[in-house]
N, C-alpha and C positions, 0 to 999 in steps of 0.2 A: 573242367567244370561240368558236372552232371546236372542236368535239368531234373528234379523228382518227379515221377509218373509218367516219364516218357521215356524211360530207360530202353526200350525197346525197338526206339521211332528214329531209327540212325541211319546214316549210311553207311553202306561198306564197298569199297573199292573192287572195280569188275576183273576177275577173274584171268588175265593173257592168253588165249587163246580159246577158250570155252565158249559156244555160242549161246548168245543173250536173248534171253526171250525179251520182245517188243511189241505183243501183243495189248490189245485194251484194257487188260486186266492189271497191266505194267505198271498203268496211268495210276493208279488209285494206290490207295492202302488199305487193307483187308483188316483192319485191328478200328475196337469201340473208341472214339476221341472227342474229348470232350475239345467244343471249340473256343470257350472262352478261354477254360486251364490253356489250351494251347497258344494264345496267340499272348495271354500272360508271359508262357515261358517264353515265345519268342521274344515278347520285349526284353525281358530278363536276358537272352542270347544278346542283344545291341547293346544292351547297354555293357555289357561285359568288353564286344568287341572292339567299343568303343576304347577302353581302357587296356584293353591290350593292345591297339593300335598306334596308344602315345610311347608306349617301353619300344615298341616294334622303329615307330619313326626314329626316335632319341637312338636309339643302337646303331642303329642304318649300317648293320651286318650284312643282311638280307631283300629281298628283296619277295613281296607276293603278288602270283597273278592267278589269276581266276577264269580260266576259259569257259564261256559259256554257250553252248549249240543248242537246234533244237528245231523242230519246224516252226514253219511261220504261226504268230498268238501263241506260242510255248508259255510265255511269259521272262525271256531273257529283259527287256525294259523295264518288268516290274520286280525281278530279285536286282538290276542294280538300283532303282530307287527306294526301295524297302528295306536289303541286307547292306550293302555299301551307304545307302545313307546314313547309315547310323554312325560311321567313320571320321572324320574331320578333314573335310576336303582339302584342304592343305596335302595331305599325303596321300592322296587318292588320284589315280588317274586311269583314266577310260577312256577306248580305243574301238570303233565301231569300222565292220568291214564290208564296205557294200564292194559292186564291180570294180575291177582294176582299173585302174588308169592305163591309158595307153603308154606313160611313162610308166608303168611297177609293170605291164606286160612284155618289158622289152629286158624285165631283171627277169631274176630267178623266182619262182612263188614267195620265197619266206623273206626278199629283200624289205617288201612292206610291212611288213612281221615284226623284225629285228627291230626294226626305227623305232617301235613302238613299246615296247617291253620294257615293264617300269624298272626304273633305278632304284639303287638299294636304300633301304628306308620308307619306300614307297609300297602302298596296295593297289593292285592293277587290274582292271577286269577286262576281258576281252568279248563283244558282242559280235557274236559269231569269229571266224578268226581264221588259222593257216587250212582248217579242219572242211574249210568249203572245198579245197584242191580236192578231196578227195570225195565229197559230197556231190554238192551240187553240178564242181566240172566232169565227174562220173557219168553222174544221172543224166544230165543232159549234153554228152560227149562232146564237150567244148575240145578236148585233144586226147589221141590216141590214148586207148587203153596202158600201152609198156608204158606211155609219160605219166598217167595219171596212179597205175600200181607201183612203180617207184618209188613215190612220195611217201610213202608209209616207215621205209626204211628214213628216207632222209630228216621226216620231223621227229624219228624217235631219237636220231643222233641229234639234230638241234636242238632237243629237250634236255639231252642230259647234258650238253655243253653250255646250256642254260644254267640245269640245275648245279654244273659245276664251279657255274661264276657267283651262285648265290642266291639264285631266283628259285624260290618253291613256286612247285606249280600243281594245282587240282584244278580239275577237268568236269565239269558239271553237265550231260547230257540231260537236254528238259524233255521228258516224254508224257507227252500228251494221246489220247486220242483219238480217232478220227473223229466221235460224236463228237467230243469237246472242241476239237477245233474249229468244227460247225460252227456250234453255238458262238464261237469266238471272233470268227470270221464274219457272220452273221451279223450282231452286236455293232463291229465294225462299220458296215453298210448301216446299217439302221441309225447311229449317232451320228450327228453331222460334226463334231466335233472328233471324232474317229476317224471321217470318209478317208483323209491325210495318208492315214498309215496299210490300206488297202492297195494292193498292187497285183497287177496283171499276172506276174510268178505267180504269186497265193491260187489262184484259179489253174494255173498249169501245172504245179509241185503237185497238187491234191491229184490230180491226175495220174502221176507217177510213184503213190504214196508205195507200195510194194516196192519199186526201187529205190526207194530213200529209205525203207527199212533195212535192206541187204546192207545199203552202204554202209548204213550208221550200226549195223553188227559187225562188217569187218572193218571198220574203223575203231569200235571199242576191244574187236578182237585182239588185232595187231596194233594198237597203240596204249593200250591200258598196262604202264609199267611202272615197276618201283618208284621211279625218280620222279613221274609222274601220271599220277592213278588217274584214271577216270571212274566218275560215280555219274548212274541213270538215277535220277532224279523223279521220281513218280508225280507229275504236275497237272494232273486235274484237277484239284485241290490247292488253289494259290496257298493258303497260309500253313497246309503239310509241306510245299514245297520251300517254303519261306523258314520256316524251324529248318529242315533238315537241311539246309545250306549253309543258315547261321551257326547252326550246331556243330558242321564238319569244321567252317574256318575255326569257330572257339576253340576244337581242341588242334585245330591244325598250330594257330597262334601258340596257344600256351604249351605245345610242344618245341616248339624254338627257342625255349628261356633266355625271351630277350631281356637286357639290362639296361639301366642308366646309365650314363658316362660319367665318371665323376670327373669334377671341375678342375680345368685344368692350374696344375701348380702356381704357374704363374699368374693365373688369373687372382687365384686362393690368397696371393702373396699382396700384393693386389691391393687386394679387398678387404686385408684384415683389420685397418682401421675405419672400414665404413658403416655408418650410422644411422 
């Protein structure tokens, strides 16, 4: 499904090995948008994916998950209430990752990972997710460098032993800028109805933001693969970021031609004198 007028406002899956610009200019989109046409087409995106969600469920071939990163205020909480709500919660499941437990610290990183990875017939999104081992335990040298460079190999092979058991998987980095996370963080403080979602991190990551860019380039560098792409997401702009999310699932979905089940025989046989 093509959106008209917006043919141009897509994403495109980052590059394997190529270094990402993640500059402030990342944040935006450089093209004239109108904003009502836009957020028309987004709804026109939901409602679509709403309907490719019920062939997607009824198949239960497959299985999708939606990894979502990004710094603190990106807006990962507002694409799954916005794009995933439009879904039928029945088939939906979401999975948020804050610190380890001292039990998932005594497994392997991806043990709390696994648990969580929707079953087939299901849509899955991940807030934040395996993607912090190499993030935030980096930037802030929670364990040696050889543990933490490692990992790159190990979740590309979990991904495709993923995507071999049936789980499609896109990768959604939300890149913001720093003005904008200001203003985001900011907002935060100021609502009291916000204060909630402000934490001590948000004041120390901002600190470190140069190295949470390096990370988040060689993390898109050496994990943006076939079997599972990542796309940078230009997120200064909630409702640009909100199309171009719904837009990739739409055609992510209606590349899977999912089907109905037809009813089984016996069922048919059945049923054939009910009135």
């Amino acid at each position: 499904m093509m959106s008209n007028g917006f043919a141009a406002l897509r994403l495109t899956p980052v590059d394997r090995g190529l270094k990402i610009k993640l500059g402030s200019k990342a944040a935006s989109i450089d093209l004239p948008i109108n904003k009502t046409e836009l957020i028309a087409a987004t709804s026109a995106l939901l409602a679509r994916l709403q309907e490719l969600q019920e062939a997607f469920y009824a198949d239960g071939r497959r299985a999708l998950l939606l990894v979502l990163q990004g710094r603190d205020a990106a807006g990962k909480d507002g694409v799954i209430k916005t794009v995933y709500g439009a879904f039928n919660p029945i088939g939906v499941q979401v999975a948020a990752f804050g610190p380890p437990t001292p039990l998932e610290l005594r497994h392997d990183f991806l043990w709390r990972v696994h648990q969580v990875v929707p079953p087939r017939g299901m849509v899955g999104v991940f807030n934040r997710s395996h993607y912090e081992d190499v993030l935030a335990v980096r930037v802030r040298e929670l364990v040696p460098e050889s543990v933490w460079r490692a990992r790159y190999d190990h979740i590309n092979t979990f991904e495709r032993m993923l995507t071999d058991s049936g789980v499609i998987i896109r990768k959604c980095m939300l890149h913001i800028s720093r003005e904008e996370q200001h203003q985001r963080l900011q907002a935060r403080l100021d609502d009291p109805r916000k204060n909630w979602k402000f934490r001590l991190e948000d004041l120390t990551d901002r600190d470190h933001w140069d190295a949470y860019t390096e990370a988040y380039r060689e993390m898109l560098r050496r994990c943006s693969t076939p079997w599972a792409p990542w796309y940078v997401v230009p997120a200064d702009d909630k409702a640009v970021r909100n199309y171009l999310i719904a837009r990739m699932l739409v055609e992510t979905l209606e590349s899977t031609t999912s089907v109905f089940p037809p009813m089984d025989p016996a069922v048919r046989a059945a049923a054939a004198g009910f009135k």
